[in-house]
N, C-alpha and C positions, 0 to 999 in steps of 0.2 A: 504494500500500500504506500502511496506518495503522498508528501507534505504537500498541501496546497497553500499552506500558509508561509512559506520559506523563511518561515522561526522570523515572520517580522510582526510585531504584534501591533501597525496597524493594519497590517495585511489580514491579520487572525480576526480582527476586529469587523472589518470590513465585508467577512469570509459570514461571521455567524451574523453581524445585519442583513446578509442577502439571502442565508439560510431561512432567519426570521419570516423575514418579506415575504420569502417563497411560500414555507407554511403557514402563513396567516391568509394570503391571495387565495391559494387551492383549499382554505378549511372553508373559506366565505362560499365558495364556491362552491365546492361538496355541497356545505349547509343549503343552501337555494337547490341544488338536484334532491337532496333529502325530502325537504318540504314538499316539491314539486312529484318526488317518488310518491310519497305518505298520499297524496293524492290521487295518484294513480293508484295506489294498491286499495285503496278503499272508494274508487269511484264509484263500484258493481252495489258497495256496502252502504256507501252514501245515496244512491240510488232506493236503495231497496228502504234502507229508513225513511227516506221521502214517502217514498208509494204505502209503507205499510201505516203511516200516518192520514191518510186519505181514510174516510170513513162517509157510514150513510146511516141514515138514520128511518128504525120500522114505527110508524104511528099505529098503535093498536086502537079495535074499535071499542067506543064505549063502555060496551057491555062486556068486555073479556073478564073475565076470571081467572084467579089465580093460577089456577090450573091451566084457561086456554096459556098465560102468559109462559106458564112454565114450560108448556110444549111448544111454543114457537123459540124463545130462546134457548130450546134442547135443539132445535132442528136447524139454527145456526150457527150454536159448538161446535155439533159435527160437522158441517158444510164446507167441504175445500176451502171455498173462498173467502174465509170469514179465520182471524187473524185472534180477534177477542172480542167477547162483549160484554155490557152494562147496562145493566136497567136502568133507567130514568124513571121514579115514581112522579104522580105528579106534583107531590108535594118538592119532592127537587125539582122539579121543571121549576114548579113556580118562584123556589129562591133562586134558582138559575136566573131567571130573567127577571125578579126584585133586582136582583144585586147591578144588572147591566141595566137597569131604566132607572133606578134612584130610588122608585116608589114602592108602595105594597099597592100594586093593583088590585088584590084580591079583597083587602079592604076596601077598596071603592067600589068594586062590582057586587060584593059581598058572596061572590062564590070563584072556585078555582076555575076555569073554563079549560085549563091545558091537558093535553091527555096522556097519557101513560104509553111511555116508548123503549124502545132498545138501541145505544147506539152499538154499533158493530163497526170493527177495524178490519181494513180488507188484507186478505193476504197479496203482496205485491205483485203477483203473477196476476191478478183479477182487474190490478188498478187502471183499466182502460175503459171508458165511454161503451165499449163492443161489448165485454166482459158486466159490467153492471146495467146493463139493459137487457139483458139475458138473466140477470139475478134480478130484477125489477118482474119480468114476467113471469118467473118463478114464486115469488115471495105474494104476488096478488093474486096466488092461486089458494095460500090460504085465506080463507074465514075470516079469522081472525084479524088478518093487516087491512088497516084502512088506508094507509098511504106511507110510499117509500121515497123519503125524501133525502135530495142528493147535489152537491154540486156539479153540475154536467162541464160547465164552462169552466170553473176550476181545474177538474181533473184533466180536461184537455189540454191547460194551458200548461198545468204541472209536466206532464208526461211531454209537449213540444218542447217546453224550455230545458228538461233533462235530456234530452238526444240534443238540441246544441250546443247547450254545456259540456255536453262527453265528448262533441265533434270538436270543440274549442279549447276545452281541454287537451286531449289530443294532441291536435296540431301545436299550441303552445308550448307545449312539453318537449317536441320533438325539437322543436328550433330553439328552445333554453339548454335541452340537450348540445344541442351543436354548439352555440354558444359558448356553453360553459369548455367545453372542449377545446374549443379555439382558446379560451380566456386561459387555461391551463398549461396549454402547449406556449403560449406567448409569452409566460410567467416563466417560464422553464426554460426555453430559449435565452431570453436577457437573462437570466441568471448563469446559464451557459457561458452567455457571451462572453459576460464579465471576468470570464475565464479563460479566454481561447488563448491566451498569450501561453498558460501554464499546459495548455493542449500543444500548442506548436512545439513547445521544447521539450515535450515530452517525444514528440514525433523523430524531432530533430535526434537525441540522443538515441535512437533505436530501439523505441518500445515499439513493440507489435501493437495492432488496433486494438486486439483485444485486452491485452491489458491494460489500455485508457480508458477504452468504455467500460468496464466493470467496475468499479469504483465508484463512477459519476452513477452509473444506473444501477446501483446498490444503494445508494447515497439517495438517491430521486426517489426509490421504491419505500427506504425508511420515511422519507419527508410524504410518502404520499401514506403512511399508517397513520404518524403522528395528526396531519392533517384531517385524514377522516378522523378518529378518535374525536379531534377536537371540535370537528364538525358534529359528529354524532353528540357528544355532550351540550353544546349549543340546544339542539334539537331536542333533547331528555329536559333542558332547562324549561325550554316551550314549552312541552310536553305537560311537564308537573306546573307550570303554571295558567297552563286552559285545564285542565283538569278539575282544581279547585275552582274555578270560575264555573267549568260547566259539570260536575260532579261525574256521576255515572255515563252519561250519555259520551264522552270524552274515552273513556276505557272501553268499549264495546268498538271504538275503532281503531283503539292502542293495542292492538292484543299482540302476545310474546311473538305469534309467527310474523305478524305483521314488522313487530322489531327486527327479528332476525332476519329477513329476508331484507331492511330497508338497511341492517349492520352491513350486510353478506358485497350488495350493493352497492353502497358509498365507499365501503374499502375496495373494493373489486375494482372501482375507476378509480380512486385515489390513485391505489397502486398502479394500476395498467396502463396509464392515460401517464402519468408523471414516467416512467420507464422506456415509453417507446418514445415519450416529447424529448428523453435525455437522450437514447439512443440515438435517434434520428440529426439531432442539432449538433453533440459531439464529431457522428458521423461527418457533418458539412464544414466542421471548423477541421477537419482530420485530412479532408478532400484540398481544403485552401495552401494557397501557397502564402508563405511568410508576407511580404511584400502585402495580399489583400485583406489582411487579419486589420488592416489599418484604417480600413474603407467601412 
């Protein structure tokens, strides 16, 4: 292994600020692929909790009875398409909607007029306009349901806006992908650069290639661990602080494979992308003649 520092100690100085520079550039860097990973890997996830949020709502008639009630929300437990449900009595309807109007209507009418309902949560496979109008003419076949009310125009708008968010997602990724790749290999190169003089004269006294480039791309594959590491902890910091912000709902899209697979991933290009930018850029100060190291 060779001094690059030639025992001058502002040479050494100058050696670990460009070190520095270089792992804090490609940690920024990672950090922004991570986040934009975390996104990708829970797009399908984040999808699905939208749609499975979508819900309709069974108005029973009148006259139902315990018993009709308990058999109709039996027959939409089991129902594929039906995710969970809850009774609305109507004494909850009616502080349901004290609470959003300010008033006791019920004191001023002097009777409840709202009726006894189920809301139901769909399972995300169902969440389309085609899918609940098929369960609408199913559900007005019992007795029992006076009316199945639904938002038609929402759930359409929900399910357009999620195909092109996934389509813009997507695309966006690919090209922060490329990006960040350029921004890495650029970061590597100048730091290279700043070295080609101690590449020439390694040349000059008769190393072989390979032993110039193993060193630098050993040295590049360390800074590209260090790098992700500290990108991934960036990212853990995030992490545990939308957590407590948004409690549970935060952890069902944190989960360990999701970690691991987003670990596996930021090291994976840390390392691979830092190695072949060193390989590569070594290679073309190796190819130069003394005289153009200048230019």
């Amino acid at each position: 292994m060779y001094n690059t520092s030639w025992n001058n100690p502002y040479s050494s100085r100058r050696l670990r600020n460009s070190y520095l520079s270089t792992v804090v550039s490609i940690s920024l860097v990672l950090f922004m692929l991570g986040l934009m990973g975390l996104l990708l890997l829970n797009a399908n996830r984040l999808s699905r909790y939208v749609k499975e949020n979508i819900g309709f709502s069974v108005v029973l008639q009148d006259n139902a009875t315990e018993a009709d009630i308990a058999w109709v929300r039996k027959q939409l437990d089991v129902a594929p398409y039906v995710r969970e449900t809850k009774f609305i009595s109507k004494d909850a309807a009616a502080r349901e909607l004290r609470e959003m109007l300010g008033e006791d209507f019920v004191a001023f009418l002097g009777y409840n007029p709202l009726p006894v309902s189920i809301e139901a949560k769909l399972n995300y496979r169902y969440a389309n306009n085609d899918s609940i109008s098929l369960i609408e003419k199913e559900l007005y076949e019992f007795k029992q349901v006076r009316e199945v009310s639904y938002q038609k125009s929402l759930i359409g708008l929900v399910n357009d806006n999620i195909n092109k968010i996934s389509a813009i997602l997507l695309l966006f990724s690919a090209l922060l992908f490329f990006v960040s790749l350029a921004q890495i290999n650029n970061t590597i190169r100048l730091s290279i650069y700043s070295r080609r003089f101690i590449i020439n004269t390694m040349k000059l006294v008769g190393a072989t290639r390979a032993f110039v480039i193993k060193p630098f791309v050993a040295k590049s594959a360390l800074h590209g661990i260090i790098s992700a590491v500290v990108a991934l902890a960036l990212l853990g910091g995030l992490f545990y602080g939308a957590r407590n912000q948004m409690g549970s709902e935060m952890l069902q899209l944190i989960t360990p494979e999701v970690m691991g697979i987003l670990f596996l991933c930021v090291l994976a290009v840390g390392i691979a992308v830092g190695a072949l930018s060193t390989y590569f850029a070594v290679n073309k100060f190796l190819d130069m003649k003394t005289d153009e190291l200048y230019y």
